[in-house]
Structures are given as C-alpha cells and as structure tokens.
C-alpha positions as CSV (number, residue, x, y, z in Angstrom):
1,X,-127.2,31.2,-102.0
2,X,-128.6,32.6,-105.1
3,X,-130.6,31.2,-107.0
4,X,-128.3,30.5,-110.8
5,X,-129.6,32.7,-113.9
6,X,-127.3,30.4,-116.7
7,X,-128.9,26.5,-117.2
8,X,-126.0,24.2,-116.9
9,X,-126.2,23.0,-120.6
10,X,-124.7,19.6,-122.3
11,X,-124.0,19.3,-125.3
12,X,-124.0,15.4,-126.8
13,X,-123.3,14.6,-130.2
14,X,-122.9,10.7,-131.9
15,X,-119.6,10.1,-133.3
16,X,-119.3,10.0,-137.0
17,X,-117.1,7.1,-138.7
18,X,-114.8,7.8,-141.5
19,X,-116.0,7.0,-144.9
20,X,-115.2,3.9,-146.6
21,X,-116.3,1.5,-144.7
22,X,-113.3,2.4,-142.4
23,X,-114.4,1.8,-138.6
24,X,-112.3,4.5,-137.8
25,X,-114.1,7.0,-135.4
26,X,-114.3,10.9,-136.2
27,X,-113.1,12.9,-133.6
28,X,-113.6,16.0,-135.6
29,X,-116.5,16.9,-138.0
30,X,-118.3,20.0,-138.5
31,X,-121.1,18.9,-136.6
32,X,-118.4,19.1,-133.8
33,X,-117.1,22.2,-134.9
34,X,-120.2,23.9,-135.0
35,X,-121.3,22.9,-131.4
36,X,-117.6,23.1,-129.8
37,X,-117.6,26.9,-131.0
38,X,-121.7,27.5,-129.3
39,X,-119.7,25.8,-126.3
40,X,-116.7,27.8,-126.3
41,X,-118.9,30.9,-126.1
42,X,-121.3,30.0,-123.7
43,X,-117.6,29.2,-121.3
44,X,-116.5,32.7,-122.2
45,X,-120.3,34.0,-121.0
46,X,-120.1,32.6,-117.6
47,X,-122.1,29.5,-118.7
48,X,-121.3,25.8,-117.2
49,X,-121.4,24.2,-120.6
50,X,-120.5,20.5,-121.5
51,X,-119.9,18.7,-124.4
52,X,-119.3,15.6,-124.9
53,X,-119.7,12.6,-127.8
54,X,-121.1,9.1,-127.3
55,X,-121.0,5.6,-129.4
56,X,-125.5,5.8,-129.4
57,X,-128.0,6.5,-127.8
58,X,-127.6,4.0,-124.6
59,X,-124.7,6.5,-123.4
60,X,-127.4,9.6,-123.2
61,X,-128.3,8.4,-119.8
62,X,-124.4,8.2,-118.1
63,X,-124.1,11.3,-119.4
64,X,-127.1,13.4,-118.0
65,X,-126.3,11.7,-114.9
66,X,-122.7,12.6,-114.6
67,X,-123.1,16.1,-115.6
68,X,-126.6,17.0,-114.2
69,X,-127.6,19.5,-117.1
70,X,-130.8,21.4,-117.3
71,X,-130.9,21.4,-120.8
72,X,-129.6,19.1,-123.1
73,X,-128.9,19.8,-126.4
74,X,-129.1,16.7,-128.9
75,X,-126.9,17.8,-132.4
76,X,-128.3,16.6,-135.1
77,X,-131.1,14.0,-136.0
78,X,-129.9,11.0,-134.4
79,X,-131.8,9.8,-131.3
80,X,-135.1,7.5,-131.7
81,X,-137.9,9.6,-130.1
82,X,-138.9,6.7,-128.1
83,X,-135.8,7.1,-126.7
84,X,-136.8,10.1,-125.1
85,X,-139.9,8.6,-123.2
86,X,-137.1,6.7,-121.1
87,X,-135.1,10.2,-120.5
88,X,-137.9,11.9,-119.4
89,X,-138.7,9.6,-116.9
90,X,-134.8,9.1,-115.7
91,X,-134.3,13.1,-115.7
92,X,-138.1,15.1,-115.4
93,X,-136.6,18.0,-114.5
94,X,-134.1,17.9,-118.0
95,X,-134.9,20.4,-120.7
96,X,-134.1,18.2,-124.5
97,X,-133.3,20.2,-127.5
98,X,-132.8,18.5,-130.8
99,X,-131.0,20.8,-132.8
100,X,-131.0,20.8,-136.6
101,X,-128.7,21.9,-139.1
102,X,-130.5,21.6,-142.2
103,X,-133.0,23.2,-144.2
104,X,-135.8,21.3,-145.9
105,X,-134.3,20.4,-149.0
106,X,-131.4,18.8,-147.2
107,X,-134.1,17.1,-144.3
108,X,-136.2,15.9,-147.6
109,X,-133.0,13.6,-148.1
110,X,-133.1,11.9,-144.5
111,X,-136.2,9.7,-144.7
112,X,-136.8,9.7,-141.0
113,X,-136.8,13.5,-140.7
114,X,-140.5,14.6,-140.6
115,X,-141.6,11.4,-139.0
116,X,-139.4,12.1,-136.1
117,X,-139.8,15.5,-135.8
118,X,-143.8,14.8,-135.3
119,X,-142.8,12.7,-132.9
120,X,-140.2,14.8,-130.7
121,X,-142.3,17.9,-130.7
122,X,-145.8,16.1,-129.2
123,X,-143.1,14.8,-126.0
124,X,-142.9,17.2,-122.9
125,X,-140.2,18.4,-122.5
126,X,-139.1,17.8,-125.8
127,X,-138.2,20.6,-128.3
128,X,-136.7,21.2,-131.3
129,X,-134.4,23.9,-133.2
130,X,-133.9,25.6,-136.0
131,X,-130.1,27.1,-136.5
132,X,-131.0,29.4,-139.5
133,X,-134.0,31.8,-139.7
134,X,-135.6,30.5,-143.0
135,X,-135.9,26.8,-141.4
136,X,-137.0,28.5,-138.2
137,X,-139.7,30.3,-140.4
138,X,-140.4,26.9,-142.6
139,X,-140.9,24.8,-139.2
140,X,-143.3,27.0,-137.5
141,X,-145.4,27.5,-140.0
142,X,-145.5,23.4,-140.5
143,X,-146.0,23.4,-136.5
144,X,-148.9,26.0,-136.7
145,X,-150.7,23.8,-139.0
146,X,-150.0,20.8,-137.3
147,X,-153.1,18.5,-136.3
148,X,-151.9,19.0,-132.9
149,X,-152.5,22.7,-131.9
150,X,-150.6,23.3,-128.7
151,X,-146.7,23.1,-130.5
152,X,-146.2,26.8,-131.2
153,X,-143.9,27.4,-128.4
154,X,-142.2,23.5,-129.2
155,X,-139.7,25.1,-131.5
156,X,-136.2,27.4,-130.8
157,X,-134.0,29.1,-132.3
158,X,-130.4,29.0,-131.7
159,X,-128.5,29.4,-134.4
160,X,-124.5,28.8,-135.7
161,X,-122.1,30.7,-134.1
162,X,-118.4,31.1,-135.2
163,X,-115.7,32.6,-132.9
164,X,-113.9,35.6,-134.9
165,X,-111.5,37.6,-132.5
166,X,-109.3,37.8,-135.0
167,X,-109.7,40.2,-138.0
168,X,-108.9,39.4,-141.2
169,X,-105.2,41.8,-142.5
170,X,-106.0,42.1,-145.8
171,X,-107.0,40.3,-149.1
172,X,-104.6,37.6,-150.6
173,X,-103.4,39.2,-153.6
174,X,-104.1,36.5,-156.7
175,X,-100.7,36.2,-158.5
176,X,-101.7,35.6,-162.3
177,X,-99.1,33.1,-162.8
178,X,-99.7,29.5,-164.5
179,X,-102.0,27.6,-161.4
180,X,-105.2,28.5,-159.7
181,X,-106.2,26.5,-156.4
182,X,-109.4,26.0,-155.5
183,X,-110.5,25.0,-152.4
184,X,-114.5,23.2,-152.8
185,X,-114.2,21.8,-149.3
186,X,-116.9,20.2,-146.9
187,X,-118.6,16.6,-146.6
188,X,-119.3,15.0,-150.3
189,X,-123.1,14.7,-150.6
190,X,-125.7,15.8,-153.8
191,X,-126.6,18.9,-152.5
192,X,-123.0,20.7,-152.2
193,X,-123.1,20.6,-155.9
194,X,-119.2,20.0,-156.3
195,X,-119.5,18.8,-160.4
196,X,-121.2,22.0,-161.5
197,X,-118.2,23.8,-159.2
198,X,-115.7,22.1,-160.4
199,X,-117.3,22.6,-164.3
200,X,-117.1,26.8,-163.4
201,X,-113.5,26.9,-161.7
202,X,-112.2,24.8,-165.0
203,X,-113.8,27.5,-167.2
204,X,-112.3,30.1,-165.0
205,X,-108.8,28.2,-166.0
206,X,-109.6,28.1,-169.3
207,X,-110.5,32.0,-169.8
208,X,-107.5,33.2,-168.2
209,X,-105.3,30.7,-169.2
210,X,-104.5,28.8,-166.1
211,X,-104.4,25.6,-164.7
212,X,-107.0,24.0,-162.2
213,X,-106.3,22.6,-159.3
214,X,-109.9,21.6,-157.8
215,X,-109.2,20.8,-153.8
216,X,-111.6,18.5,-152.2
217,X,-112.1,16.4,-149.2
218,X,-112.7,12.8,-150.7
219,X,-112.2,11.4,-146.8
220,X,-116.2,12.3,-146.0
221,X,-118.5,10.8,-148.2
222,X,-122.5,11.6,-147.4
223,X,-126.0,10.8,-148.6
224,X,-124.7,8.8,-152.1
225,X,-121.9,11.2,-152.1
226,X,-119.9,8.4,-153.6
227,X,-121.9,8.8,-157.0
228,X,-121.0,12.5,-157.2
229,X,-117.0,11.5,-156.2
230,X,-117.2,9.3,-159.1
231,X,-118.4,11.8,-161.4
232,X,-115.9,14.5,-160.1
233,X,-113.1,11.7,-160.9
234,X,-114.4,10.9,-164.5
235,X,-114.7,15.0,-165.1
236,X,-111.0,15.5,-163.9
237,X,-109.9,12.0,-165.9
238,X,-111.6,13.5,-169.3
239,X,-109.6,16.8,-169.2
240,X,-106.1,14.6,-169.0
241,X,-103.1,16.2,-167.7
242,X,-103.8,20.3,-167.6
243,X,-106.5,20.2,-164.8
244,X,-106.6,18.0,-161.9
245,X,-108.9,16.9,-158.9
246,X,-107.1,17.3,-156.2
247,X,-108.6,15.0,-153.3
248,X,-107.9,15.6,-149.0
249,X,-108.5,13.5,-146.4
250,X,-110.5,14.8,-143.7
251,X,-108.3,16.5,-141.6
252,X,-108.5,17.9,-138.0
253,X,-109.1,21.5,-137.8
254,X,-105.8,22.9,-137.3
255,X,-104.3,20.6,-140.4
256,X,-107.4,22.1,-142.2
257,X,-107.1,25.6,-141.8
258,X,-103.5,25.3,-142.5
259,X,-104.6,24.0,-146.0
260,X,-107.2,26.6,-146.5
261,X,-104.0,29.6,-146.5
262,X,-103.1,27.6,-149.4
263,X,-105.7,28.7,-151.5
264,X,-106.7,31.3,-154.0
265,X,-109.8,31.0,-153.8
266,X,-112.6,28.9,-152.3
267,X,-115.9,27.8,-153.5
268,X,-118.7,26.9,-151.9
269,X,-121.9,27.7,-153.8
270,X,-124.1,24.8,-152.4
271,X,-127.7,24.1,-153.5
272,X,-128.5,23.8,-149.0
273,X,-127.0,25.4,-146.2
274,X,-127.8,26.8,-143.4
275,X,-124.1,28.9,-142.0
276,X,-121.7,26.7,-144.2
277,X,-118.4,26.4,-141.8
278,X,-116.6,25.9,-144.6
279,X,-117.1,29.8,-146.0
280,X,-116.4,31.1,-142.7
281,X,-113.1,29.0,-142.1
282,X,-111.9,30.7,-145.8
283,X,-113.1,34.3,-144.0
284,X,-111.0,33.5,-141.1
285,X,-107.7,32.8,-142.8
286,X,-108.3,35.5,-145.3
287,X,-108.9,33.7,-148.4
288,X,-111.9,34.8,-150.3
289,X,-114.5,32.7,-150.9
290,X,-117.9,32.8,-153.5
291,X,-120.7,31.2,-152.2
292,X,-124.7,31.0,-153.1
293,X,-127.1,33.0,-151.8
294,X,-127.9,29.8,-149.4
295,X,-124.9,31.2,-147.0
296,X,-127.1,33.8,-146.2
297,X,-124.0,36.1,-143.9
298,X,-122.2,36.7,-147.0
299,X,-122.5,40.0,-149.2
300,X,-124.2,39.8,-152.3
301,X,-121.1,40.8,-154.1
302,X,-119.3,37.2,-153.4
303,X,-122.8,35.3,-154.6
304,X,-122.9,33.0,-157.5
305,X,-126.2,31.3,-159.0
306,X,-125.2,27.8,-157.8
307,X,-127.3,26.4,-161.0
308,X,-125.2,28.9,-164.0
309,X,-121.5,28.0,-164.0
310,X,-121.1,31.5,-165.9
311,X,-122.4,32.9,-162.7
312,X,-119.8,31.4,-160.4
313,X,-117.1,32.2,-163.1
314,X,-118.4,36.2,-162.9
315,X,-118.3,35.8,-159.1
316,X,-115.2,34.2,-159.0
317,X,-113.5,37.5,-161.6
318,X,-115.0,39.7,-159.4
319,X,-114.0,38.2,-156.2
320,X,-110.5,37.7,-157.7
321,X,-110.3,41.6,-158.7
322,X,-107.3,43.5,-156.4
323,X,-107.4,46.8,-155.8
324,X,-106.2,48.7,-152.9
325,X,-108.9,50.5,-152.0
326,X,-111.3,47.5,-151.0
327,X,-110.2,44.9,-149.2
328,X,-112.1,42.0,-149.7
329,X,-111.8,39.6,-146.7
330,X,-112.3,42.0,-144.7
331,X,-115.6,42.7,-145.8
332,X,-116.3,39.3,-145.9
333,X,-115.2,39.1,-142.4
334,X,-116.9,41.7,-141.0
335,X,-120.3,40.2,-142.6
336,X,-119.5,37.3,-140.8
337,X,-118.9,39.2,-137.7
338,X,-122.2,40.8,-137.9
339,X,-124.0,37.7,-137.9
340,X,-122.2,35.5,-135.1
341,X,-122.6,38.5,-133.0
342,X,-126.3,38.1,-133.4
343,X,-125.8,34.9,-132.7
344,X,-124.5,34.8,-129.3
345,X,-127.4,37.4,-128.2
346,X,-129.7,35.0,-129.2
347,X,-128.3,32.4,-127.5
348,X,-127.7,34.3,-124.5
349,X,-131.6,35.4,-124.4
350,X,-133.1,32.4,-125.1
351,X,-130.8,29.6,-122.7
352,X,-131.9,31.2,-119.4
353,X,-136.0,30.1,-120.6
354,X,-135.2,27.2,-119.7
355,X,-133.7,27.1,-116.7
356,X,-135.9,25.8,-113.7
C-alpha cells in the first residue's frame, strides 16, 4: 500500500446563535462559508476533507475520534487552550490549527485574543494561522520577539479561498431612474463602518437625484453591533420618507445571493478585513462593488477611503460609470480569480507538512 501524500483534514467550527437573544442556531454564517468553500476545494484536489460543527468544545473529542484526521483545523478563536492539553493527550499523533480570520484591529476587540494565542502557540502540536498576508506578517513578527524563542515555525498560512467557475457576463448596466439600491451587507459590528456608508450612498442620492435604499442584514448583530444598528435607525428616521434603511434577516446562502442580483451596487468599505465574503459574493453575481483598500483582491479603481464619505461617493460614480468597452465585474472578477487561485496552491503546498 502506499504510503498517503494528502492529511485527512477536519474541519470543526462552533455554531453561532442568531442575534437577539434568539436561541435559534446558525446553520449558515460566513465563518461556515469561508471554511465550506477551503473544504469543497480540498474534495475537488483529491483530499479526504471533513467538516463538521459542534455545540462546544466537549464535542472536539467525538469528533477526532469518528473521523481520525491528521490535522484538525479549529475556525476561529473559540476553544480554551487548556482544552487542548486534553486533545493532545487523547489524539498525539493529531496536527491542531487554530485559524484566524481577523487582523489586529479586529483581534484588539476580542479581549482574550493575545492571551490565547501565547498560550496555543507554546503547546506541541499546537499551531496557529493567519488567512491574510498582512496578519501573517503582523504575527510572525510578534512571534519572533516572543520571550519564548523556538515559535517561528508555530504559525501558517492558509488563507480564504472562494470557488469562482463561473465568470462574470458582463456589468449590470445602472438604470438612472428614481431608486438606487445598496447592498452594505455582512455581520453588524464597529468596524464594518455601516453609518459612515450609509452617510456616502445618501449623498450619492442626493447628487444625482435619487432615492436610497440602504440594504443591510440587521439579523447578525456583533461586538456592540447593536449600538451602530441604533444609530443606522436614527440616521434613516431623521431623513423621513425619501431615504430608507432597508434591514434583512440573515439569510442562507442561496436566499442571499439571490438578494445580492437585486442590487446596483454594493458597499463594503470596512475599517478590518481580511477577504471580505461579502465583496466576492457581489463579484460572483455581477454586481459591482466598492470596497477599502482592507479587501486587499480588489483593483484600486473600485477603492474608497473608508474614513472620507466623498471618497466612497467618487468610488461609487466611477464604479457606476457604463461604457462598453470595460466591463467592470469582470475585472473585478478576474482580480478575485487571481487571488483564490493563489490560494488553493498554498493550501495544496502547505497541508501535506503535516501529514505523518
């Protein structure tokens, strides 16, 4: 027999719960999305990939045992590190990977994030990953100054990866008549910086004469995202009548991208992101999108000063512009393309390290 070359991987993720206090279970977030699309490609490679989502961390343990992984991949900052002292001693031979899907400025938020890193990293066994290059480049440097020297080869890199078979057909043509909507979709939280958004697609309105619909999803609220949706509410309550705040459940992803094709445009010019599923979801159904320079994929042309409402407004007239000789989504599209693609080599180079 010979001997495998792919790891048999698993991936585990904690389910989310609705906002609202409701005790209603996500099935689908884009923590999920993310990971189910790194799954789907390791299938297509040949790979015997898992993935599966549990209530906490007591269900780790079933789960290693029923599917006999060699390296597990935790999504997200969720499992105590102490935890992992058990695992290793239930499953030696088990490779862990806590994967994170923030940069610093977002991790700042999660009060537990550098204490637990510290204490993943110094575990055998134990590593942790970066899914964008400038948090790969922000963590090794913190680990090559770390008090304990022997962490440089503690930290990976595997970063987002979005499936895109399909190319886009062509920009949506803008009809100039009397409504504009605008998609600002994704989780609720400080740092997706929906208010000053909202502020520039209303002035976009206002220039040309239009009214604003501002589409959000109110159904996930994050990290006193309930002080921004309050906000967003007053904003829309001030203007009266001619503008309004359009708010979405969270929706599965089919339901979703079903709602994206309704849009003119999309906006997504966050203050943290790492790939922003969200942008490439709008690239995929061929709705353009302007985003900040934090989705780092996208073309400068499409990139708005998430601090300068004037900026977005500029971003969104030039993203808005039709002609027939440039075809915006595609570009956007094949951007995209360009980086997933670099994405599943990296992930296809760096897997079989850790295989036994």
């Amino acid at each position: 027999m010979k001997p495998r070359t792919k790891p048999r991987t698993l991936f585990i993720l904690k389910y989310r719960h609705q906002s609202g206090g409701s005790k209603t279970l996500l099935k689908h977030s884009g923590l999920f999305n993310s990971a189910m699309f790194v799954h789907e490609m390791l299938l297509a490679n040949g790979y015997d990939s898992r993935l599966v989502q549990v209530i906490d961390n007591n269900e780790i343990d079933r789960q290693v045992t029923l599917n006999k992984p060699d390296v597990v991949i935790i999504e997200a900052l969720w499992v105590v590190p102490e935890k992992f002292e058990v695992l290793r001693k239930l499953h030696p031979n088990v490779k862990w990977i806590i994967r994170l899907h923030s940069e610093l400025p977002f991790l700042s938020n999660e009060g537990i994030a550098m204490d637990w890193i510290n204490r993943y990293v110094v575990q055998p066994n134990v590593f942790v990953s970066a899914n964008s290059e400038r948090a790969q480049r922000d963590l090794s440097k913190y680990l090559a100054a770390h008090a304990n020297t022997e962490l440089k080869d503690k930290l990976v890199y595997l970063p987002n990866y979005y499936p895109t078979s399909k190319n886009a057909v062509g920009s949506k043509l803008f009809v100039n008549g009397d409504t504009i909507n605008v998609g600002c979709f994704g989780a609720i939280r400080p740092m997706k910086n929906h208010l000053l958004q909202a502020a520039a697609a209303v002035q976009y309105a206002e220039k040309h004469g239009l009214r604003c619909n501002f589409h959000i999803n109110a159904g996930r609220v994050e990290a006193r995202g309930d002080e921004v949706l309050k906000n967003l509410r007053a904003f829309f309550d001030g203007l009266g009548t001619k503008h309004n705040l359009v708010e979405h459940g969270w929706l599965d992803r089919r339901d979703f991208l079903q709602l994206v094709k309704t849009m003119d445009i999309g906006l997504q010019a966050s203050l943290s992101e790492t790939f922003n599923i969200v942008s490439a979801d709008f690239v995929s159904q061929d709705v353009p999108i302007v985003t900040s320079s934090e989705v780092s994929w996208m073309p400068k042309f499409f990139v708005a000063s998430p601090t300068d409402t004037e900026s977005i407004v500029c971003a969104m007239e030039r993203t808005l512009f039709y002609d027939r000789h440039f075809i915006w989504t595609e570009w956007q599209w094949r951007a995209m393309k360009k980086y997933v693609t670099q994405s599943e080599r990296v992930w296809l180079h760096t897997l079989p390290k850790f295989l036994i």
